[in-house]
Backbone as a printed PyTorch tensor [residue, N CA C, xyz], in Angstrom:
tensor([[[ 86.4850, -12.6040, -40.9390],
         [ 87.0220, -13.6020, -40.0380],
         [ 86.2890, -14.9330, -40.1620]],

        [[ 85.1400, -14.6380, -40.5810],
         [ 84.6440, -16.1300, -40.7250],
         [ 83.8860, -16.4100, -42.1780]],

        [[ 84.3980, -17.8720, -42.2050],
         [ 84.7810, -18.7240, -43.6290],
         [ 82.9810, -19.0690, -44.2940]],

        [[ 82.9060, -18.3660, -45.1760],
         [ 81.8430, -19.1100, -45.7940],
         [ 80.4720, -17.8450, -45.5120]],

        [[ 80.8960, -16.8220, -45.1130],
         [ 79.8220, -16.1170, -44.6800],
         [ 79.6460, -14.7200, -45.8140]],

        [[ 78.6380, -14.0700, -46.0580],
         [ 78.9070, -12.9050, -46.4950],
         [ 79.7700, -11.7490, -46.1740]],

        [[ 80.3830, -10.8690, -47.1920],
         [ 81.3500, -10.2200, -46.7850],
         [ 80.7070,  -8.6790, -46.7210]],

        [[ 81.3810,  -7.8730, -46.1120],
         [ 80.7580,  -6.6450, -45.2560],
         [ 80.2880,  -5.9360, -46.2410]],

        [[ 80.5000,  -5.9130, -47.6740],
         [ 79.9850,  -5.4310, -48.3060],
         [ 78.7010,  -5.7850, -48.7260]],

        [[ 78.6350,  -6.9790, -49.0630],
         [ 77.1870,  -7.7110, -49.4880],
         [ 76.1260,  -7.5870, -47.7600]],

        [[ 76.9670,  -7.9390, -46.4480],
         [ 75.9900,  -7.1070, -45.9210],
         [ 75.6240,  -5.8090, -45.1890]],

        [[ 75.9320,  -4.9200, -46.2040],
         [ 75.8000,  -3.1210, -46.1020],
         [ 74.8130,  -3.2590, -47.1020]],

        [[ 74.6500,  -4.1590, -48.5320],
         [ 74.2110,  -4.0510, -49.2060],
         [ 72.8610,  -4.2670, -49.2970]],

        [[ 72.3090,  -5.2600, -48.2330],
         [ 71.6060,  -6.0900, -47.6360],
         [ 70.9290,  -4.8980, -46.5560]],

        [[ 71.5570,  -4.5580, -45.6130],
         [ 70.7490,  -3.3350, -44.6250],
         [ 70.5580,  -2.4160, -45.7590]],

        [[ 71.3890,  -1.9670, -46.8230],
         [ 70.5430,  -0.6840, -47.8070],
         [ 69.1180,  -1.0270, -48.2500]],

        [[ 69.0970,  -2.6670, -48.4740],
         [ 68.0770,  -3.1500, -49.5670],
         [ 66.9800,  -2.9570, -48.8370]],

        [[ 66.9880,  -3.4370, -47.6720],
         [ 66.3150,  -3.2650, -46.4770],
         [ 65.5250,  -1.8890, -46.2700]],

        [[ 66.5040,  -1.2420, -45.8990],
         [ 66.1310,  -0.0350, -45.5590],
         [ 65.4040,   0.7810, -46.6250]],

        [[ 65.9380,   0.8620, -48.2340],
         [ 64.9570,   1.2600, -49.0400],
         [ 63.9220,   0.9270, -49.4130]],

        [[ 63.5870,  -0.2460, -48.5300],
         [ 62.3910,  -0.9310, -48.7380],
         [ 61.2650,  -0.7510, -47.6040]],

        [[ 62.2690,   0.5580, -46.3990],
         [ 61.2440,   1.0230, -45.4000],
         [ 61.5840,   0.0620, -44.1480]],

        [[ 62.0770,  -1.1280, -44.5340],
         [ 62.1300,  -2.0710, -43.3700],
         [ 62.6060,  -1.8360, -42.1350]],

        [[ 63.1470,  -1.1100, -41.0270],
         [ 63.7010,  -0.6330, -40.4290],
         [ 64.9980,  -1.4640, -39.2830]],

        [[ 66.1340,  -1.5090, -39.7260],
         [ 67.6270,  -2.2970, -39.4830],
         [ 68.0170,  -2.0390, -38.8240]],

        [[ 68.7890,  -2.3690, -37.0600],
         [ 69.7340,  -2.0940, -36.5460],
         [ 70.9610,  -3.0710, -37.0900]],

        [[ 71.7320,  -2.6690, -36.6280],
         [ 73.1060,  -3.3780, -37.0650],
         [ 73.6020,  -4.0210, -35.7990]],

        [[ 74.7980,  -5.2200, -35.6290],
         [ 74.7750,  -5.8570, -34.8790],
         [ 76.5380,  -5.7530, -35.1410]],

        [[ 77.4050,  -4.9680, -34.7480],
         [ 78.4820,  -5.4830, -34.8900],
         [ 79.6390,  -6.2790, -33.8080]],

        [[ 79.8180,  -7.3980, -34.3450],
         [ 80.0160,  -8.6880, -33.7850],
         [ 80.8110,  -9.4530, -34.3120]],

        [[ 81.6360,  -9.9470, -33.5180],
         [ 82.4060,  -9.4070, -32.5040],
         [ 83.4540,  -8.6470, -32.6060]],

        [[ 83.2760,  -7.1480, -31.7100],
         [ 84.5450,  -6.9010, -31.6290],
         [ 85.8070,  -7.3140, -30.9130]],

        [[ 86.7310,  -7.1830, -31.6430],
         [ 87.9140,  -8.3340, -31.5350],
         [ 89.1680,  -7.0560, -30.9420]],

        [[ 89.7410,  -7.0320, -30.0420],
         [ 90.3380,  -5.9320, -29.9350],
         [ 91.7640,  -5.8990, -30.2150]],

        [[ 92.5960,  -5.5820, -31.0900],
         [ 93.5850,  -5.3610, -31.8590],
         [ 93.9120,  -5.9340, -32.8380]],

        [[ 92.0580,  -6.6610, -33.5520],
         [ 92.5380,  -6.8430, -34.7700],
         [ 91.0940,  -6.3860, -35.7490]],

        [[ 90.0870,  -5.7720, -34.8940],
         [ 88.9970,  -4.8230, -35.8480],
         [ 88.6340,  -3.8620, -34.9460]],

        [[ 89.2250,  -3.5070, -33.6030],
         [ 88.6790,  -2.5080, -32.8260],
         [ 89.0910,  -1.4600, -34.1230]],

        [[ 90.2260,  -1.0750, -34.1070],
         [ 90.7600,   0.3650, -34.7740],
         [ 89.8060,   0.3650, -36.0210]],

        [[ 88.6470,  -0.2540, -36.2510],
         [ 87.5760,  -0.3640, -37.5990],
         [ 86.0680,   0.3470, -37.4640]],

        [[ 85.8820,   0.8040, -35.7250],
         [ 84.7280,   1.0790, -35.1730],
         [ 84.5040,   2.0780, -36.2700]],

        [[ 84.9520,   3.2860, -36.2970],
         [ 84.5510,   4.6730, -36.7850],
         [ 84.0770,   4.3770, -38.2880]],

        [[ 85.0730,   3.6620, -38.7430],
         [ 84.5940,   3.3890, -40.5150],
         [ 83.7470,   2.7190, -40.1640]],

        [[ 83.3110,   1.5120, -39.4910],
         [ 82.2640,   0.3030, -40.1900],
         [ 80.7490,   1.5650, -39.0160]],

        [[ 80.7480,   2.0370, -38.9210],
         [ 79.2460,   2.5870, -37.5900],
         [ 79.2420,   3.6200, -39.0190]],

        [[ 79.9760,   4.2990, -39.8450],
         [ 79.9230,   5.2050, -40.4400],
         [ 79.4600,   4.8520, -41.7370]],

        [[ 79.5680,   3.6060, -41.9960],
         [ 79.3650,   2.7130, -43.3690],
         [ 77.9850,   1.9180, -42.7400]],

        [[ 77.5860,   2.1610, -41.9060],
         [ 76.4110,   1.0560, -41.6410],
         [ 75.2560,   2.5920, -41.8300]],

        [[ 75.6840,   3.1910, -41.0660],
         [ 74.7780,   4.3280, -40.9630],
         [ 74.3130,   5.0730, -42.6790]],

        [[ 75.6890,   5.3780, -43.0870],
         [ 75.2420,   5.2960, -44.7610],
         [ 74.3340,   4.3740, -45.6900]],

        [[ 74.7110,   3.0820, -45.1640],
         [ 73.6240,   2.0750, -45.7250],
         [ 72.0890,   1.9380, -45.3320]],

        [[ 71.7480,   3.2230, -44.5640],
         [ 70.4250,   3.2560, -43.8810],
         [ 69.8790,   2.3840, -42.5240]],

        [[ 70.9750,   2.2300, -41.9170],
         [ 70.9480,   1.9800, -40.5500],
         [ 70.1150,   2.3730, -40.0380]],

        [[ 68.9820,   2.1060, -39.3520],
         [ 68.0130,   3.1360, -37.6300],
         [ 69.4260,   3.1190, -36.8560]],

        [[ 70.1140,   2.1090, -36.3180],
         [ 70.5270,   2.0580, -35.4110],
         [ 72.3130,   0.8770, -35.6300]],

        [[ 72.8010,   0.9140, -34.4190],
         [ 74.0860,   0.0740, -34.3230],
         [ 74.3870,  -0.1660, -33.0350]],

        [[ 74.5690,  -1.7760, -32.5960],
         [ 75.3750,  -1.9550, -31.3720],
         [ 76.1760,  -2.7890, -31.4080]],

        [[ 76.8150,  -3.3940, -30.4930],
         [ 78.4770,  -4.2370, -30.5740],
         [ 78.1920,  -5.4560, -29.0700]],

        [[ 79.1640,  -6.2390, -29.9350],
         [ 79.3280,  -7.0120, -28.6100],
         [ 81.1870,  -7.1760, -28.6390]],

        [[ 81.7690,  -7.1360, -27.4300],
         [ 83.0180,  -7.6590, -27.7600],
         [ 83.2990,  -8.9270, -27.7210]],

        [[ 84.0520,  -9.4570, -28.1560],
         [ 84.8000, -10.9850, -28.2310],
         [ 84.7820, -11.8280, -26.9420]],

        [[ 84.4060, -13.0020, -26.9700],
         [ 85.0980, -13.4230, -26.0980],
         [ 84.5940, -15.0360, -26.4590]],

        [[ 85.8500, -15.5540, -26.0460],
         [ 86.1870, -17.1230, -26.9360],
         [ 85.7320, -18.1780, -25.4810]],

        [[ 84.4190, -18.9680, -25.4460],
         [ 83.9940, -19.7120, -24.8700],
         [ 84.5070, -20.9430, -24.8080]],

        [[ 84.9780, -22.0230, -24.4170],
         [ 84.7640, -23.5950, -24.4570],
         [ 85.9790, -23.4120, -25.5890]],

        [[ 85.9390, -24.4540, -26.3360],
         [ 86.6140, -24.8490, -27.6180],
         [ 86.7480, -23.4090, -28.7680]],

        [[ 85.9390, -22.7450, -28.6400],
         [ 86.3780, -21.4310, -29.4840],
         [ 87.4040, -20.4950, -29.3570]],

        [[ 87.7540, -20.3690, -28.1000],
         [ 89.3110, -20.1670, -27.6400],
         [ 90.5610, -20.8220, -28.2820]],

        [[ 90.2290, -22.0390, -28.7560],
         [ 91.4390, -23.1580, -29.1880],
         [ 91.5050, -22.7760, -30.5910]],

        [[ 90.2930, -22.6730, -31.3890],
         [ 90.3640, -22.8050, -32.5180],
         [ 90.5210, -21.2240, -32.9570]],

        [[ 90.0890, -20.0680, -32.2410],
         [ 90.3070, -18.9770, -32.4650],
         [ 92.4460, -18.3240, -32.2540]],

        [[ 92.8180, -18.7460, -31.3190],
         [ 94.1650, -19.2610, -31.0300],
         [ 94.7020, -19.6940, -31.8120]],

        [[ 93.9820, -20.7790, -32.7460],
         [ 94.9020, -21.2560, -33.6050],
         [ 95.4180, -20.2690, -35.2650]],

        [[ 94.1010, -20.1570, -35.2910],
         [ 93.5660, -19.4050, -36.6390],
         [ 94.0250, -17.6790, -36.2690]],

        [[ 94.6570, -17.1110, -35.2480],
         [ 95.2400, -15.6890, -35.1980],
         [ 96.7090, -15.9130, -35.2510]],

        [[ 96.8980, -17.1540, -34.6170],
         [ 98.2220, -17.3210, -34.8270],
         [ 99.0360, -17.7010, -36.1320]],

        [[ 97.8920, -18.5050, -37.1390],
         [ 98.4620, -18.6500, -38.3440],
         [ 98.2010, -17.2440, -39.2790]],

        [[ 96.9230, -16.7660, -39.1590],
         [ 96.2990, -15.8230, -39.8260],
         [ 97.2850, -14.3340, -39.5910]],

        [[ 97.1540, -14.2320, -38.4880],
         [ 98.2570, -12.6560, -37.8940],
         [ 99.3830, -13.3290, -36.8460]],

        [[100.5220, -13.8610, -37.6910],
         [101.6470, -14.0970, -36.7310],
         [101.9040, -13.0600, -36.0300]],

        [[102.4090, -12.1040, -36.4290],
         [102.4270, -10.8070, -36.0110],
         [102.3960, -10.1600, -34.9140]],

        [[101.0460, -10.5550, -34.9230],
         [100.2910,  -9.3910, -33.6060],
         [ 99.4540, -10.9700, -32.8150]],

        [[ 99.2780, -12.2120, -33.1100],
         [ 98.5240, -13.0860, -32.6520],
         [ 98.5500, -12.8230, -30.6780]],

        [[ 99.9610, -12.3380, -30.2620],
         [ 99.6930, -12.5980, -28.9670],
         [ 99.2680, -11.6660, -28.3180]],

        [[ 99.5430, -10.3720, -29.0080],
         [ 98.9760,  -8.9050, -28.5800],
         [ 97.5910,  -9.3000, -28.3570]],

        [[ 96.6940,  -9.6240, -29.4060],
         [ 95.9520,  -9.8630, -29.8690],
         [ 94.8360, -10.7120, -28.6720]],

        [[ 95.4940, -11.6860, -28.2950],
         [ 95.2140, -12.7060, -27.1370],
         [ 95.0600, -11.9880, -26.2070]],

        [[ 96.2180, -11.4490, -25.9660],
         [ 96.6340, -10.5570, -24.5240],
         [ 95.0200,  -9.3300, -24.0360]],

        [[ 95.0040,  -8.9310, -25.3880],
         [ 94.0540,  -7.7270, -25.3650],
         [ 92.7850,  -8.3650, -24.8490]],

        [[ 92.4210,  -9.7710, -26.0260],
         [ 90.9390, -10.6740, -25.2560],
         [ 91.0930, -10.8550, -24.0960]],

        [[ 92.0940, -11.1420, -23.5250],
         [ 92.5410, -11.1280, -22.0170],
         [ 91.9330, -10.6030, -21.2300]],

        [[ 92.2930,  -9.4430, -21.4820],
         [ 92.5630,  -7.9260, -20.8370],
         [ 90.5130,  -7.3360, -20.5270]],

        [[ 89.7840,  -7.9750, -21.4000],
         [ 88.9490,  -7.4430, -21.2670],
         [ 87.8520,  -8.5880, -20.9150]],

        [[ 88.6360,  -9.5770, -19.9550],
         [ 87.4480, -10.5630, -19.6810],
         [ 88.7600, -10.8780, -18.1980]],

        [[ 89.0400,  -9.7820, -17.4530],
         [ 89.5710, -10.5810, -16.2590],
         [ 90.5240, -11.1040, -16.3540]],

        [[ 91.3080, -11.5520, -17.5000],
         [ 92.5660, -12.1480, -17.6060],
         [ 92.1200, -13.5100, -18.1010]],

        [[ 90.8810, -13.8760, -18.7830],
         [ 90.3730, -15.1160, -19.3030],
         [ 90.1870, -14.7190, -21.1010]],

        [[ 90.3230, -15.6460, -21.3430],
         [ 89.4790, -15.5910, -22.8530],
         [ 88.1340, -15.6470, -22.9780]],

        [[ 87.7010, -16.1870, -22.0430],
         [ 86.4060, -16.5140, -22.0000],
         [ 85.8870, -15.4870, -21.0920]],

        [[ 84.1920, -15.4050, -20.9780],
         [ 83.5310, -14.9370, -19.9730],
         [ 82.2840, -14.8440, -19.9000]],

        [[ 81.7020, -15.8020, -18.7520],
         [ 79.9240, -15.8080, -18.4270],
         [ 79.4910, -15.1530, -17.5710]],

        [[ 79.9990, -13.9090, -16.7930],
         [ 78.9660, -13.4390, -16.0000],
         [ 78.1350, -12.3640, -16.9150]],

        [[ 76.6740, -12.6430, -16.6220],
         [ 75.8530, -11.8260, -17.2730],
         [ 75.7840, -10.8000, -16.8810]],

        [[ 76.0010,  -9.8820, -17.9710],
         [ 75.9180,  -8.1090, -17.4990],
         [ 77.5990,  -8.4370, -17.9540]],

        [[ 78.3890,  -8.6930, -17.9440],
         [ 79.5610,  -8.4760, -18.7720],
         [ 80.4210,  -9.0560, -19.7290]],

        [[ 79.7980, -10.5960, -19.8260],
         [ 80.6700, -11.1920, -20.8620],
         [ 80.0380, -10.4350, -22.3430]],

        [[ 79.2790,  -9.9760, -22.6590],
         [ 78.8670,  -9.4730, -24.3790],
         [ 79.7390,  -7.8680, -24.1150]],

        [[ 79.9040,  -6.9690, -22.8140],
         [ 80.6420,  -6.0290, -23.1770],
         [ 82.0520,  -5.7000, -22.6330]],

        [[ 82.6140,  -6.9730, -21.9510],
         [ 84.0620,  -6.8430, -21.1570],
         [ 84.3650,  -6.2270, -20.1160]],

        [[ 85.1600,  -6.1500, -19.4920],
         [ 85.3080,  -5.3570, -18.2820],
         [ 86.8160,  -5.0100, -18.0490]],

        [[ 87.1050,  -3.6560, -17.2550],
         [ 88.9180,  -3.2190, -17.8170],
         [ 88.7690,  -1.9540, -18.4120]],

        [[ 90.3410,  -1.6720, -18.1750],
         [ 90.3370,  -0.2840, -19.1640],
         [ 89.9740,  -0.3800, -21.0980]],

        [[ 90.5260,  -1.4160, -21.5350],
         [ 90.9630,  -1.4780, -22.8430],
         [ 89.1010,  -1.6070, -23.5250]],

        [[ 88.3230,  -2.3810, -22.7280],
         [ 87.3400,  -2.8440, -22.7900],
         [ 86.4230,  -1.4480, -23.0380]],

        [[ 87.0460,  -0.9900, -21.6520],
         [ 85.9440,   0.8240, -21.2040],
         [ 86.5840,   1.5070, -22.7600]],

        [[ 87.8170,   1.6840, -23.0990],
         [ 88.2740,   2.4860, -24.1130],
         [ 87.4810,   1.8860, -25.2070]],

        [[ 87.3450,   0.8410, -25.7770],
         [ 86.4150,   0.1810, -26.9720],
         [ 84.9900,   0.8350, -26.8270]],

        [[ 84.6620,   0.7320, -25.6630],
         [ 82.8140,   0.8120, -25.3770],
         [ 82.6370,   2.0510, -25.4600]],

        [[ 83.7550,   3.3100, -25.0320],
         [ 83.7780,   4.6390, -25.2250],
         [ 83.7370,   5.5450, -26.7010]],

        [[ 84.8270,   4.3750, -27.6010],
         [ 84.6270,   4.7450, -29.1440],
         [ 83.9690,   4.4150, -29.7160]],

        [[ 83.1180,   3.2850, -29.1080],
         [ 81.9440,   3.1120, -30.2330],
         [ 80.7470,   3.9630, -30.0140]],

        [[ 80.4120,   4.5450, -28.1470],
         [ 79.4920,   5.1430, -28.0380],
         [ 79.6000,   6.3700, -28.8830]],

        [[ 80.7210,   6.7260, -28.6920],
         [ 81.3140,   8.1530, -29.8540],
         [ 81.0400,   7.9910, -30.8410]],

        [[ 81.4050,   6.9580, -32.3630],
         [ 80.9600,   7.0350, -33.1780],
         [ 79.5760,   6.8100, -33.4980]],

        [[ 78.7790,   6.0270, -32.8130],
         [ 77.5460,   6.0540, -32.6440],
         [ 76.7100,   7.5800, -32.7460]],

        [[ 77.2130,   8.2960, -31.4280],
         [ 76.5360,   8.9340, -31.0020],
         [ 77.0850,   9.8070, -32.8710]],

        [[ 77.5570,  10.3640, -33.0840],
         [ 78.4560,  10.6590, -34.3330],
         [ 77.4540,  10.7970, -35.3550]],

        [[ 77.4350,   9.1800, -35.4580],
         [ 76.6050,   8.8560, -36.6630],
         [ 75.3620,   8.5780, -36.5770]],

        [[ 74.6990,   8.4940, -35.6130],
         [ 73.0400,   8.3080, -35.3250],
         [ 72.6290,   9.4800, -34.4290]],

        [[ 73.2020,  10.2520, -33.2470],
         [ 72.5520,  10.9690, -32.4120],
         [ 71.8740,  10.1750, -31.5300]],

        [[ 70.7470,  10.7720, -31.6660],
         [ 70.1250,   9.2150, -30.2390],
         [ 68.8400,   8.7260, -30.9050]],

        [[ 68.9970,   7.2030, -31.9030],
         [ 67.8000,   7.0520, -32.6940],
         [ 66.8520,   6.8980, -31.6020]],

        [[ 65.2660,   7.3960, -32.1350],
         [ 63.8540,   6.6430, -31.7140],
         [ 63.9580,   5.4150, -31.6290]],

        [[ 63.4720,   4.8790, -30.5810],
         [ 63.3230,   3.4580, -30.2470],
         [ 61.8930,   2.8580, -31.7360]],

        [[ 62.2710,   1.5110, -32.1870],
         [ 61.6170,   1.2080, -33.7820],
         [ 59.8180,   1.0040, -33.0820]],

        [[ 59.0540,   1.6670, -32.9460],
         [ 57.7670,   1.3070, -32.9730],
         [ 57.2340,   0.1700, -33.8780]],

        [[ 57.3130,  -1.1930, -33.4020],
         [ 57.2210,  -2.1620, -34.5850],
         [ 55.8370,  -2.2810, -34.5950]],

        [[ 54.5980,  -2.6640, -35.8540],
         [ 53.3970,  -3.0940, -35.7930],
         [ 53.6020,  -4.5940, -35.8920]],

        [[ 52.7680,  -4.8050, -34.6250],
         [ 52.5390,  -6.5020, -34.4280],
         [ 51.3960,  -7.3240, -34.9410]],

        [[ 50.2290,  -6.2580, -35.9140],
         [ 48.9360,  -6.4280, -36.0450],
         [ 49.0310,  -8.0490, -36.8790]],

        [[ 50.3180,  -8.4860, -37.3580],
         [ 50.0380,  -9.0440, -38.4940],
         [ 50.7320, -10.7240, -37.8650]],

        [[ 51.2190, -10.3500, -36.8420],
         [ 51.5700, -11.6140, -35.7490],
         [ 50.5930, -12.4930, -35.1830]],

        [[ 51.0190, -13.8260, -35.1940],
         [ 49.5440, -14.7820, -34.7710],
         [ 50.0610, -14.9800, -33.3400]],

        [[ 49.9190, -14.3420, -32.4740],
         [ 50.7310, -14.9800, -31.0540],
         [ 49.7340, -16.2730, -30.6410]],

        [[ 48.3850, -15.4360, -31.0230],
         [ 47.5970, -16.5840, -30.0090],
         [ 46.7220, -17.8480, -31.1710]],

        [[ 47.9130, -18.8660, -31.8300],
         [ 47.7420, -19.4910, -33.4720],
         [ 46.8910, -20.4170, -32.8360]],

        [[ 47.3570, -20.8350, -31.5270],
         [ 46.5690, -21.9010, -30.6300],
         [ 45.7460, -21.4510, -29.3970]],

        [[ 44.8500, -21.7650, -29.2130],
         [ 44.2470, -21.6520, -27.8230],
         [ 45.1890, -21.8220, -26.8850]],

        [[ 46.1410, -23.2420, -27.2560],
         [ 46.6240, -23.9930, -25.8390],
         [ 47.8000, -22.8430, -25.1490]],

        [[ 48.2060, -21.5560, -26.0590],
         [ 48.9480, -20.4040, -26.0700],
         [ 48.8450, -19.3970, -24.7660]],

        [[ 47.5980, -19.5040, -25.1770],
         [ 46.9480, -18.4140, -23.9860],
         [ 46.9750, -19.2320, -22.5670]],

        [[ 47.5410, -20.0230, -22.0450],
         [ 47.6600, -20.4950, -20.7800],
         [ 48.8810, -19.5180, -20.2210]],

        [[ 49.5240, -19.1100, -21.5080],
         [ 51.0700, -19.2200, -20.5010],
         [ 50.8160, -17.4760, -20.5720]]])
């Protein structure tokens, strides 16, 4: 969906490189868009996890300010088709807005269609990871305190 970026393959290829290198990757899949990559959860959590994933989470869609306009524009030329389903569904899972800022639900929606998304991904998740260990990261090699003037706060 977006122009100029790597494509899902180059980055699966990228969390493998990663991961055989020990580095330890969650995956970030973003955004889900609902009726035009929801029905993609099971393959892409199943293809991330193959590429040596620790882990996977999601945010769903939702078109802020001016990203609404230009996202609108670009489903409607891109998927005539289904463009209003499509709308309808972002709808559907932000209150009847495209948009949505209350914290604690605009990154996961709210609604049935929303609960049905958040339900299949916990499924394939749970599927394909079980319940990873939280990543014990070593910080030994971090300068937090580079400045004195640091340690105030």
């Amino acid at each position: 969906m977006e122009p100029r970026t790597a494509s899902i393959k180059r980055r699966l290829d990228t969390v493998k490189a990663l991961s055989d290198a020990q580095i330890p990757v969650s995956v970030m899949m973003a955004p889900i868009v609902p009726g035009l990559n929801s029905h993609e959860i099971f393959d892409v959590v199943k293809a991330v996890k193959q590429s040596g994933a620790h882990d996977v989470a999601f945010t769903m869609a939702r078109l802020n300010g001016q990203i609404g306009d230009v996202f609108i524009d670009w489903v409607s030329k891109t998927y005539p088709d289904r463009a209003e389903k499509v709308i309808n569904y972002i709808k559907s899972t932000h209150g009847g807005k495209l948009n949505a800022s209350k914290f604690g639900e605009r990154m996961r929606g709210s609604g049935r269609f929303a609960e049905h998304i958040r339900n299949t991904f916990k499924l394939a998740r749970k599927k394909q990871f079980g319940s990873p260990e939280k990543i014990s990261l070593n910080q030994e090699s971090y300068g937090l305190y580079r400045s004195p003037q640091l340690r105030l706060f």
